[in-house]
N, C-alpha and C positions, 0 to 999 in steps of 0.2 A: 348349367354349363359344366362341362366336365373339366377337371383341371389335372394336371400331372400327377399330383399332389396327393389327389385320393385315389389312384389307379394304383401309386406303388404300396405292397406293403409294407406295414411296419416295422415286420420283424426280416425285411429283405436284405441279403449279403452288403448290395451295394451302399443303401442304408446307413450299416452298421460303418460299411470301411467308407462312408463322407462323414458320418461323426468322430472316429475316431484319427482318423490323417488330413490331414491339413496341408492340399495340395498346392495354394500359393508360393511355397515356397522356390518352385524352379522359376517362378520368375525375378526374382533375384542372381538366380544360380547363372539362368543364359542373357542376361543382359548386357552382359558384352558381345554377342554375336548377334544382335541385331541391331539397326541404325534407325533412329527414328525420324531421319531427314532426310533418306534417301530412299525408293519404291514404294510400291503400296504397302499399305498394313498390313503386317502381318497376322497369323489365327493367333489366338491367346495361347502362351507356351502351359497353362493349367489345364485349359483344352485336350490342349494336344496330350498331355500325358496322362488324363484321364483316359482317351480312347485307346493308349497304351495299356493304360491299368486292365483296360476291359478286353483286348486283343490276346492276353497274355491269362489273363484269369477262366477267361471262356474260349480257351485255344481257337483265336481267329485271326484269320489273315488280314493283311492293310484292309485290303477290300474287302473281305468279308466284315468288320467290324464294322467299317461307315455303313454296307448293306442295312446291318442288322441295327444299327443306329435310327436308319434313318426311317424303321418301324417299331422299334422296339421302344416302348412309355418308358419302361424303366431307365433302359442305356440313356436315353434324352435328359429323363429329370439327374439323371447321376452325373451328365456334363452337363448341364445349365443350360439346355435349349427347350425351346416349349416346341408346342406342334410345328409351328411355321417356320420354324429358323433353319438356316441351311445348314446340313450338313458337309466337312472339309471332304476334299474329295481325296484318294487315297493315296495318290501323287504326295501327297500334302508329308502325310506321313512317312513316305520312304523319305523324301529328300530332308525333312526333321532331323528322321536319324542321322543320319550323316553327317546333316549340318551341327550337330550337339558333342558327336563323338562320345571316344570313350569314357572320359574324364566327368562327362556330364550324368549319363547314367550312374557311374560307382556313385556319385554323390548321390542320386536316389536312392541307392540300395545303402547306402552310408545313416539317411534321412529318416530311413523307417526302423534301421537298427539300433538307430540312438534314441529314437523314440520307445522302442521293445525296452532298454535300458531304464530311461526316463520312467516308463512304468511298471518297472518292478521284475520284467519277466525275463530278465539274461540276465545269469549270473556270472560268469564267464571263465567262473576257475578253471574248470573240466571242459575242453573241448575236443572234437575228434576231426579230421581230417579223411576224406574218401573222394576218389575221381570213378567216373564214368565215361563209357563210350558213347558217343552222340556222332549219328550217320551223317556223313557230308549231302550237300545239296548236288552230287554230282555221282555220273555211274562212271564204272567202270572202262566200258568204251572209249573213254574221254582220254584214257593212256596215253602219252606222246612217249617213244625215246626222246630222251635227252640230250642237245647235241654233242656229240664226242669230242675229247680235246685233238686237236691237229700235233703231230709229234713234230721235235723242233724241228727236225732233217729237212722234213717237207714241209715246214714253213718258211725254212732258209732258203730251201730251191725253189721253193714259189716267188720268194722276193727278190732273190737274185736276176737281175738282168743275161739273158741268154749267151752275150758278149763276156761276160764276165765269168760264167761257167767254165772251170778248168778240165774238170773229170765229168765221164758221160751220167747222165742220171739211170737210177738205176731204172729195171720196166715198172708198171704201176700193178698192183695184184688186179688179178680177174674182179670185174664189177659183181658186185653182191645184189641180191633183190632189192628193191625200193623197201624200206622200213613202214612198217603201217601206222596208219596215219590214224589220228582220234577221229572216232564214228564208227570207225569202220567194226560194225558185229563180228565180224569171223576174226575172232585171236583163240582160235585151234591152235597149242601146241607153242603159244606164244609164253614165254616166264616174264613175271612183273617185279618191280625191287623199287624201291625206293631211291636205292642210289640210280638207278637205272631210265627211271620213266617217271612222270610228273602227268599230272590230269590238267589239261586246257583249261577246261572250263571252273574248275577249284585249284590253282597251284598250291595255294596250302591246305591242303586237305594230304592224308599219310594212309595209307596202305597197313590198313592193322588186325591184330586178331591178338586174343588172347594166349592161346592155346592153340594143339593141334586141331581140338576139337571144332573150331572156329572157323567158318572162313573169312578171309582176309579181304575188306572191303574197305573206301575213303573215309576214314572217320577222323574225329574232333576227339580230346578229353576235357572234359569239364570238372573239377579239383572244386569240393564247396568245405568252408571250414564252418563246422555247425557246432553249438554249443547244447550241450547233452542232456540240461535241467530242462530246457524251453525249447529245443529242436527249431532254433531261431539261426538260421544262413547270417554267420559275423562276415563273410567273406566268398567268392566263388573267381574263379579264373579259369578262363579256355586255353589250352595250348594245342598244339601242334601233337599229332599222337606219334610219341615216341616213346624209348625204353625207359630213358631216366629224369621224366615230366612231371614224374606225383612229388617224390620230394623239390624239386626248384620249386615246384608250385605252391608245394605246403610251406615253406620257409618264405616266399614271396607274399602272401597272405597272413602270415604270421608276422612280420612287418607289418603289413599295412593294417593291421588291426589294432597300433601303436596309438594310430587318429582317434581310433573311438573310447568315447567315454567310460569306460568300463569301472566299475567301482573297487575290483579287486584284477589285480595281474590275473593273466596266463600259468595256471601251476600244473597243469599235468596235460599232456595230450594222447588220445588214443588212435592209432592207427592198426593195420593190416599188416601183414608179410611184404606186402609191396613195396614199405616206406621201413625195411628191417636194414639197409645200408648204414655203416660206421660211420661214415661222414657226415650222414643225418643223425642221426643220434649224440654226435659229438656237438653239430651246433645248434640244437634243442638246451644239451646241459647247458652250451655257453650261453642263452639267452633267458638261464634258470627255467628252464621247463622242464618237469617230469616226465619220462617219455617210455609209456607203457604203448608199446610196439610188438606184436606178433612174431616169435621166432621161427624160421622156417625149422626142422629136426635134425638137417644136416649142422647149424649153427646153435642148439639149443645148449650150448655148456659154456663155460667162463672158458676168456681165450690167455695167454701168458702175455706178460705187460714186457715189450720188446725190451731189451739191454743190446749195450753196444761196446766191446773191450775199451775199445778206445775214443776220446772225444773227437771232435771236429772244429775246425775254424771257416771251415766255408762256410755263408750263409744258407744254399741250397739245401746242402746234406742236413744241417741243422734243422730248417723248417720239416723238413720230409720225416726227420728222426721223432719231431715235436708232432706231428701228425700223427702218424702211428700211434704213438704212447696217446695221445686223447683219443681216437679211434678204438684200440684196445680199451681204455678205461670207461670209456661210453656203452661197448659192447656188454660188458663185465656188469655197468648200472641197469640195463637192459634185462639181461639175464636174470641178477638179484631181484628183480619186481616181478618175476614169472613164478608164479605158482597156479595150482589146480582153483583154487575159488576166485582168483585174478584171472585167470583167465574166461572162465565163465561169466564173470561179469563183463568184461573187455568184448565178448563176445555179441553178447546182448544188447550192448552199448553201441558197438558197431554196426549193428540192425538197423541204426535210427538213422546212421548217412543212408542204408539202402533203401530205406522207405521212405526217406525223401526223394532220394532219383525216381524209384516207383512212381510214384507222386509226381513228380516235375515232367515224367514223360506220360504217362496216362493220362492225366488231365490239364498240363500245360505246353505240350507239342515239343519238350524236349528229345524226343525220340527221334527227330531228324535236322536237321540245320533250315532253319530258315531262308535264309540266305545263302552268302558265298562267300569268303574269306574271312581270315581269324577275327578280326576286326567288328566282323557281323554276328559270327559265334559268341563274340565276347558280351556285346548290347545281348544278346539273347539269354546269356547266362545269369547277366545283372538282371534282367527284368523278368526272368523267370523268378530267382531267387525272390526279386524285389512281390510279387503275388502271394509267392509261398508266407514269406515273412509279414505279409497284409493279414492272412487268413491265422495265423497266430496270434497276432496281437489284438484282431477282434475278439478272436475267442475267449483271449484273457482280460479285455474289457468288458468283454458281456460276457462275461463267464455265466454258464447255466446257475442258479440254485434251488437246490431239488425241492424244500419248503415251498416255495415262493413258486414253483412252477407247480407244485400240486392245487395249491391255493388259488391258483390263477384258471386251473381245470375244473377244478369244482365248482368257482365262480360261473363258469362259463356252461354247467349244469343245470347253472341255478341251487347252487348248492351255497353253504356260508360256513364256517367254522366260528364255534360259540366257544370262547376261552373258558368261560366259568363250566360250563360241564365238561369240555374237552370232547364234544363230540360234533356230528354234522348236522347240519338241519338244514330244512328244506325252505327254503326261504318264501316262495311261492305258495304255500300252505298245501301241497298237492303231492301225493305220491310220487318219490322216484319213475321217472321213464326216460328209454333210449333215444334220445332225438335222430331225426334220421339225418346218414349220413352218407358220403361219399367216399368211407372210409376202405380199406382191403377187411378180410374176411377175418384177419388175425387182432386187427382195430379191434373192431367189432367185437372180437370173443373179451379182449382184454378191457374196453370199455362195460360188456354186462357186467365182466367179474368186480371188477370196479364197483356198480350199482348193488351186485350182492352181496359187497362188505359192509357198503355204507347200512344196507338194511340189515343185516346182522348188529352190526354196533346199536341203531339205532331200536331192536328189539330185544336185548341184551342191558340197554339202558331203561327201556322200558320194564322191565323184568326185575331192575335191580332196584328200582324205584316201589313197585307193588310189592316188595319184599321188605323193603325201607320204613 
């Protein structure tokens, strides 16, 4: 009889990430949002966040993960259902998330990061800060004008009773075309703005583009704070895409990084040009952080620390005077840490946020919005992060070792490694040969070569021996 058991392999992803996390833990987390005396039973909340784990790891939808569940040996034995057990149907999953909210995910993504910690693999001194654009789940079409404010004059004479009306009202201007309406394909000649028009079907979705070079379409940013030794996500946050969203966001996650266990503070942080504002760099210093920030050229020199003739006794003018001087002297620390070989590494450093976005949208469906509203972007960003930081921490529990994996090749030859001569023998008493295999062509070449090292060594030792 066939069992789960021996269909999955051993050395398979899913495998590795059920020995090394330990998914009971959410149900402690959501046990205040379920009642146990009131509807049917609910699915298991370990369940459910497994089929999470697997939707997000092998970019698939609600429905497409129960699909693939409900054939696939492996995805079963990785949630605990054998041949015959039902699979949740994907209803199950949309109405989950919601019912968990936010608060419930960051704790996942909180769970495997303290776990990363727990084994050795974040150190957390050095971390960097980078957002991305992530496409809304809505087109363009979808544009509404905004409704326009009414001016008081003609709200006073609308609400005034006709009897009451002293002076004649004035005429009303000529009626204007009906405004177009979301759907509607033809906006020939139509200008979009943010302050102007909002999408139906995404209100929170924003109108953005980088550059000129860019066109301007409804996008999300998603801000991940990673840590540089282990390229482990301490943090991620979705906002609304606007001008001045990477710094709130990197100061908002620099907070909340406060929770996690970390064995040593926060000492130095690397960002972009993006996040080169005085305001941010003032309260990085105040929260002792080093803040090796990208200078744009127009601002690459020490700026003069403001003076003022005279004092003040307002409070206003006071703080504003006290802003500046830290601004200014944040700018100036900024500056001082800019050199040619800092910045080459800064550089380099900052490759690793981009290769994780790389990463999160190639192979985990970050490249467009799931969903619809910030809310749904935000569960996305957690549980993206939450895969990427799964796939790290396998790798540093089963880290490869190159001995141990040769040894385990040769074994699988039929080869043995003899300590006392330090060479290979053939265990099987029988000349090396290439088993056949199923391998590509470049396999192949690098397994023979492989076969005529090992018979060199071992006519080399024969040789040194008739000479012995």
């Amino acid at each position: 009889m066939v069992s789960l058991e021996e269909l999955v392999p051993p050395n398979y992803i899913l495998r590795r990430i059920d020995a090394a996390v330990d998914f009971s833990f959410i149900r402690q987390q959501v046990a205040d949002k379920y009642d146990a005396t009131w509807g049917r039973p609910s699915i298991d909340p370990e369940l459910t966040l497994r089929l999470y784990t697997l939707a997000y790891l092998f970019n698939l939808s609600e429905r497409g993960v129960c699909r693939e569940t409900q054939m696939h040996a492996g995805f079963r034995w990785f949630c605990r259902l054998d041949f015959h057990d039902p699979v949740p149907d994907h209803s199950t999953l949309v109405k989950t998330r919601q019912l968990w909210g936010r608060e419930t995910f960051q704790a996942v993504l909180r769970h495997v990061v303290a776990q990363c910690i727990e084994a050795g693999l974040v150190d957390g001194r050095k971390v960097g800060v980078d957002g991305t654009q992530v496409q809304a789940n809505a087109a363009i079409t979808s544009l509404e004008p905004l409704p326009q404010p009414i001016p008081l004059e003609r709200y006073i004479r609308e609400r005034l009773e006709p009897e009451e009306t002293t002076e004649p009202a004035a005429p009303d201007p000529p009626p204007s075309p009906p405004p177009r309406k979301a759907g509607d394909p033809d906006f020939h000649g139509q200008r979009f703005s943010n302050a102007t028009h909002r999408s139906t079907t995404d209100p929170d979705a924003r109108l953005y583009c980088k550059g000129e070079h860019q066109e301007a379409k409804l996008r999300y940013l998603v801000h991940n704070l990673v840590d540089w030794k282990s390229r482990v996500i301490l943090d991620t946050e979705a906002t609304r895409a606007e001008g001045h969203a990477e710094p709130r966001a990197a100061l908002q996650m620099l907070d909340a990084t406060q929770a996690l266990p970390l064995r040593h503070g926060i000492d130095e942080l690397q960002a972009d040009k993006g996040y080169a504002s005085k305001a941010f760099c003032a309260a990085l210093l105040e929260r002792g952080i080093r803040p090796r920030v990208g200078l744009p050229r127009s601002q690459n020199h020490p700026v003069p620390i403001p003076t003022w003739r005279r004092s003040t006794r307002d409070l206003a003018t006071y703080r504003k005077r006290k802003q500046k001087v830290q601004e200014a002297l944040a700018h100036n620390a900024v500056w001082a840490l800019q050199s040619a070989q800092t910045r080459r590494v800064a550089e380099r450093q900052r490759e690793i946020c981009e290769h994780l976005f790389a990463e999160a949208k190639q192979w985990h469906g970050l490249d467009r919005a799931r969903g619809r509203g910030l809310g749904t972007m935000q569960t996305q960003a957690y549980l993206t992060a939450f895969v990427q930081n799964l796939k790290r921490l396998v790798a540093w529990v089963f880290r490869r070792r190159p001995a141990a994996s040769a040894h385990a090749w040769l074994r699988a030859d039929g080869f043995a490694w003899v300590p006392s001569l330090g060479l290979v023998q053939d265990v099987r008493g029988q000349a090396p040969h290439r088993a056949p295999s199923r391998t590509s062509p470049l396999d192949d070449r690098l397994s023979r070569a492989g076969h005529d090292l090992i018979l060199a060594i071992r006519w080399v030792a024969s040789f040194a021996d008739a000479l012995g």
